[in-house]
Structures are given as C-alpha cells and as structure tokens.
N, C-alpha and C positions, 0 to 999 in steps of 0.2 A: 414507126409512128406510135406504138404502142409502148415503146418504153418512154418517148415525149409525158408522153399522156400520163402516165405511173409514175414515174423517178424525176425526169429532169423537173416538172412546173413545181410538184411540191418542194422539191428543195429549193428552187429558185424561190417562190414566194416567203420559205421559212428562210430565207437568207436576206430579202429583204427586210419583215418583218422582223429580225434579228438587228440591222443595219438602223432601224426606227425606233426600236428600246432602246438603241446605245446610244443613239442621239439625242434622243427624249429625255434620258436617264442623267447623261454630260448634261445637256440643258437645265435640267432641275438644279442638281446640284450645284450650277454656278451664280443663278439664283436664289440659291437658299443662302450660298455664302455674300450674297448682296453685290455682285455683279465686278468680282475678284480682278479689279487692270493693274498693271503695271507699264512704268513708260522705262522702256531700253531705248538706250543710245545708240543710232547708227549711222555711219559714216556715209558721205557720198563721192564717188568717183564720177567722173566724166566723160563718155567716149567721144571719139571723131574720128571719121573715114580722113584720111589724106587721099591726095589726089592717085596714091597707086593701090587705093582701096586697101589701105591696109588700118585697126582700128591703133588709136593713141590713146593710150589712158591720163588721164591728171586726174589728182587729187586734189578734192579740194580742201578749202580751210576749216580750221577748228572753227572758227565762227559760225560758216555755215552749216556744219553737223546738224542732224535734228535729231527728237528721241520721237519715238513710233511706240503708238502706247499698244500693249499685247494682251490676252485675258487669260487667267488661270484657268485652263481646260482641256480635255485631248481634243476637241472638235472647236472652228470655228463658230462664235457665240457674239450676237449684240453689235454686229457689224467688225470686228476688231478680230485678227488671226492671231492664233495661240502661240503663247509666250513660248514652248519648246521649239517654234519654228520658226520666230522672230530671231529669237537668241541665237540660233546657226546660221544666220542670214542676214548677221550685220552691217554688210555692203553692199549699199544701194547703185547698180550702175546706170546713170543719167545719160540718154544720149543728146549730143551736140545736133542743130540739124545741119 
C-alpha cells in the first residue's frame, strides 16, 4: 500500500498532467494556424451477409465516393479526425442491412 501511496499516484497524476499539455499544446497550435482542414478523398465499399453468413463486398461508384474533411494535427481537434489517420484509412466499409 505504501508504495501506491509514494510512486504509483505521482506518476500516474504526472502522466496525466503530461497527456493535458500535449493536448492543450496540439490544440493551440491548430488554432493559431486558423483551424488547419483538409478534405481527402475516400472510397466506399459495401458489405452483406449472404444467407451462409459469409460477408460480400461491392464496390461502389466513382460517383458516389466522398471526400472527409481531416485537420492538420497529432490529436483530434474541432470535431474532425486527424489527417495522418484519415489518410491510412481511405476505405470506408458500409454495411448492407
């Protein structure tokens, strides 16, 4: 109990407080740069169970592609997920019901 009490809560609290400067810090900074979006293009696919439960993908049309607008930052900012994680995750899979 007594090393709870000594080691584990300070670190735990300086590791939070750690976790609240870097997001405070990403936060400023994407505000200073005037609220940094980009729209990336991303494809969408389609699943559906067939009857022997197995899933079917289609693809669908260039038409209905969308772009998903992303923010210049290491943390999610301003409602919008960050462009390094939009960019690796340009297909969207839809399911069918």
């Amino acid at each position: 109990m007594r090393f709870l009490k000594k080691v584990a809560m300070p670190a735990l609290l300086l590791l939070l407080g750690l976790c609240a400067v870097v997001y405070a810090l990403d936060d400023l900074w994407a505000r200073y740069r005037g609220k940094p979006v980009v729209e990336v293009k991303v494809d969408r696919d389609f699943t559906a169970r067939n009857r022997w439960s197995q899933i079917e993908y289609s693809i669908s049309t260039p038409e209905a592609d969308t772009t998903q607008i992303c923010v210049q930052a290491m943390l999610p900012h301003f409602g919008y997920a960050p462009c390094w994680y939009v960019v690796k995750h340009t297909i969207q899979q839809t399911e069918n019901p």
